[in-house]
C-alpha positions as CSV (number, residue, x, y, z in Angstrom):
1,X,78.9,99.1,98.8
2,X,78.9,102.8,98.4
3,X,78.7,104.2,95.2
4,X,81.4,107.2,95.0
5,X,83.2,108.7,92.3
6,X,86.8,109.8,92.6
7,X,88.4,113.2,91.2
8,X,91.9,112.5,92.4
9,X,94.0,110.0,93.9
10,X,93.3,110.5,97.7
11,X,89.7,110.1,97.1
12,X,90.4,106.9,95.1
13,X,92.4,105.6,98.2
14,X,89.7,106.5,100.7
15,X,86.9,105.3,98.8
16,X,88.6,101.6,97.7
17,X,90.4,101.2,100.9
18,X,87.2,102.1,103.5
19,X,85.1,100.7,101.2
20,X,86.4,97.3,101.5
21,X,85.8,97.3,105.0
22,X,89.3,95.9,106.1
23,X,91.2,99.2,106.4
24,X,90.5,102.1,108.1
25,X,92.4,105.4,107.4
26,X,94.6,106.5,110.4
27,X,95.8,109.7,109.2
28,X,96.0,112.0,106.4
29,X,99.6,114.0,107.2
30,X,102.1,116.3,105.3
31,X,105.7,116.2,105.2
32,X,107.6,119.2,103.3
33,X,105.5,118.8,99.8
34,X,104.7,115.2,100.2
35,X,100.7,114.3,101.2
36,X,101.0,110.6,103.2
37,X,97.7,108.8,103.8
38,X,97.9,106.2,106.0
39,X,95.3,103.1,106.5
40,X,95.5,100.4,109.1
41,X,93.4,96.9,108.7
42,X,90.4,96.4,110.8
43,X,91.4,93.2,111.6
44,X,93.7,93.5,114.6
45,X,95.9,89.8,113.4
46,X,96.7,91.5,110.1
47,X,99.8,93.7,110.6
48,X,99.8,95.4,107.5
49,X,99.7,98.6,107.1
50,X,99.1,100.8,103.5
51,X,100.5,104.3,102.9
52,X,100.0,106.2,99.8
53,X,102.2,108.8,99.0
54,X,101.4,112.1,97.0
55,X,103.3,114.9,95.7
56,X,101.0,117.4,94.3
57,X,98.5,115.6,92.4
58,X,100.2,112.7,91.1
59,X,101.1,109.3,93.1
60,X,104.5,109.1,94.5
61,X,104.4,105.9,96.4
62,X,102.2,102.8,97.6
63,X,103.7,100.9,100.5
64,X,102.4,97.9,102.2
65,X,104.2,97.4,105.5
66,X,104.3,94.5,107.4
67,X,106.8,93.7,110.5
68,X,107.4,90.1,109.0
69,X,109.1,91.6,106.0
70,X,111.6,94.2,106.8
71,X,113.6,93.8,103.4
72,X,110.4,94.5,101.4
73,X,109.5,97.4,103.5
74,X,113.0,98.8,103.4
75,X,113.0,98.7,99.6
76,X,109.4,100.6,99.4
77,X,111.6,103.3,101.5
78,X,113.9,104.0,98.3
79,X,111.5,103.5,95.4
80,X,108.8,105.7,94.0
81,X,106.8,105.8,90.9
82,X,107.4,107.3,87.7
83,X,105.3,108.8,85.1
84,X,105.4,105.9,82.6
85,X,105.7,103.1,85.1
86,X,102.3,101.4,83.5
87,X,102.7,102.7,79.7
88,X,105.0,101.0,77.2
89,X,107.1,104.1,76.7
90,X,110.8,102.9,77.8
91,X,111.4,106.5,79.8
92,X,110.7,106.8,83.8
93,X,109.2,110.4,82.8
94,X,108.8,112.6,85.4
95,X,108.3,111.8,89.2
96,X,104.5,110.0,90.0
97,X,101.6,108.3,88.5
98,X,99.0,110.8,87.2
99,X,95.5,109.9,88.2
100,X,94.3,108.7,84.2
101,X,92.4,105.3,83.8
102,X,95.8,103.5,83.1
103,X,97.4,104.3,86.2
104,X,94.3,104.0,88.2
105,X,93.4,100.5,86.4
106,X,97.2,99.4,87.5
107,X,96.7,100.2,91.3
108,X,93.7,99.2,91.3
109,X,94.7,95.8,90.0
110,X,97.0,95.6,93.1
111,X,94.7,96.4,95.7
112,X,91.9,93.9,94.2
113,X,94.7,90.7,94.2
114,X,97.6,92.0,95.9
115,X,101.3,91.6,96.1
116,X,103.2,89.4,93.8
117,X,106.6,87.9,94.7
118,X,108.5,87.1,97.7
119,X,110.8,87.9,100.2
120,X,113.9,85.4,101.0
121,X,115.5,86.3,104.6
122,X,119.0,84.6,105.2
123,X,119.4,84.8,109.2
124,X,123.3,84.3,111.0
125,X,123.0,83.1,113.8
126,X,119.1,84.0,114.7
127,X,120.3,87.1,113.4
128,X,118.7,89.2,110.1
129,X,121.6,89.5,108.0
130,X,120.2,90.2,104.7
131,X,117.0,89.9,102.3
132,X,116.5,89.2,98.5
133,X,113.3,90.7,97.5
134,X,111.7,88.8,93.7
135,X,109.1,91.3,92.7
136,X,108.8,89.9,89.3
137,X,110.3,86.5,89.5
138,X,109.9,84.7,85.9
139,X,111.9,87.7,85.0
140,X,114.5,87.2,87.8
141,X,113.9,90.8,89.0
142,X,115.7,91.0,92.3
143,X,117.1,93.5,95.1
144,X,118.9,92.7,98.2
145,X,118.8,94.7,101.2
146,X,122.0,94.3,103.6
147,X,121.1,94.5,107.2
148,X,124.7,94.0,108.7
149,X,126.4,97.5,109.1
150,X,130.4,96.4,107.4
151,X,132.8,98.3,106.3
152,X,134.5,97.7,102.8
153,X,137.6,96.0,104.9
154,X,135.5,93.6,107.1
155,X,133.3,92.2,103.8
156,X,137.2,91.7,102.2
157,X,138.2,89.9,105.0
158,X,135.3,87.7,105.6
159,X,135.6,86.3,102.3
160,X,138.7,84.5,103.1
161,X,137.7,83.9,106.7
162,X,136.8,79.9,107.2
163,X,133.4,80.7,109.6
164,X,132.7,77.6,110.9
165,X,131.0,78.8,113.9
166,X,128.1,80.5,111.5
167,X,125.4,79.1,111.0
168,X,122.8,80.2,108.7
169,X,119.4,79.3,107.7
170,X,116.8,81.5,105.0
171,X,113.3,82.0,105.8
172,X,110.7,82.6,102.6
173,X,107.7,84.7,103.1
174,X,105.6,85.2,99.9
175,X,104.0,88.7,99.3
176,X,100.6,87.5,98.9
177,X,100.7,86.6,102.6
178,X,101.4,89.9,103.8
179,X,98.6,91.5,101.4
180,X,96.8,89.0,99.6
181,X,94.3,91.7,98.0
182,X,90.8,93.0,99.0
183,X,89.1,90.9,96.2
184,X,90.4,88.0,98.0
């Protein structure tokens, strides 16, 4: 392995990500103020993709995608990080990480052993209704993302509709499998 030394958080990308020689970086691209770098895995059968997400020298977002979890990828879409996201001071702070040994030794942590928690689908019908995403689970940390489009009136009335003709089953996809580290 190379022997680099980063100054900032795009070089700390680059260098763990091509270094571990599963990712390749696709593109470096800018939208408005944000810097995205994107990296795609060497090997074609893994699906996920990583994109790192910069505002001016601090560290927005991290996002593994993967098309078998659409609920976990959706929630990356509406979360970012804040400044105090890895210290024990109880405030969000301002937008992003910083690039300090703290931060960098909490990413870092993530890359080497990846993803923790799962995703539960619930499918009607064949059909992806909604997701319940456990980042933290012995804390019961949870967020569902709704994939039906209803209005207020139509989730009223299917409360006291009898739906026999529904059926529905839930599919459980552990994080771990869609990004099980590069330290694996």
């Amino acid at each position: 392995m190379k022997e680099t030394t980063e100054h900032n958080w795009i070089s700390f990308f680059k260098n763990k990500l091509e270094n571990s020689n599963l990712y390749l970086r696709k593109q470096l691209e800018k939208n408005g103020n944000t810097i995205f770098d994107v990296y795609v895995p060497k090997n074609p059968a893994d699906k996920t993709e990583i994109t790192a997400g910069f505002l001016q020298d601090r560290l927005i977002i991290l996002r593994f995608e993967n098309p078998k979890t659409k609920g976990f990828t959706r929630q990356q879409e509406i979360e970012y990080f804040y400044a105090n996201d890895f210290t024990e001071n109880n405030s969000y702070g301002n937008p992003g990480l910083e690039f300090n040994e703290i931060n960098k030794n909490a990413i870092n942590n993530q890359l080497d052993y990846g993803l923790k928690g799962a995703e539960v689908q619930f499918y009607k019908n064949g059909k992806l209704f909604k997701s319940k995403i456990y980042i933290d689970e012995p804390n019961e940390y949870s967020t569902t993302i709704n994939f039906e489009k209803k209005t207020f009136w139509e989730n009223l009335r299917s409360l006291f509709e009898n739906n026999k003709n529904e059926f529905i089953t839930e599919t459980r996809i552990e994080l771990k499998e869609i990004f099980g580290g590069i330290k694996k």
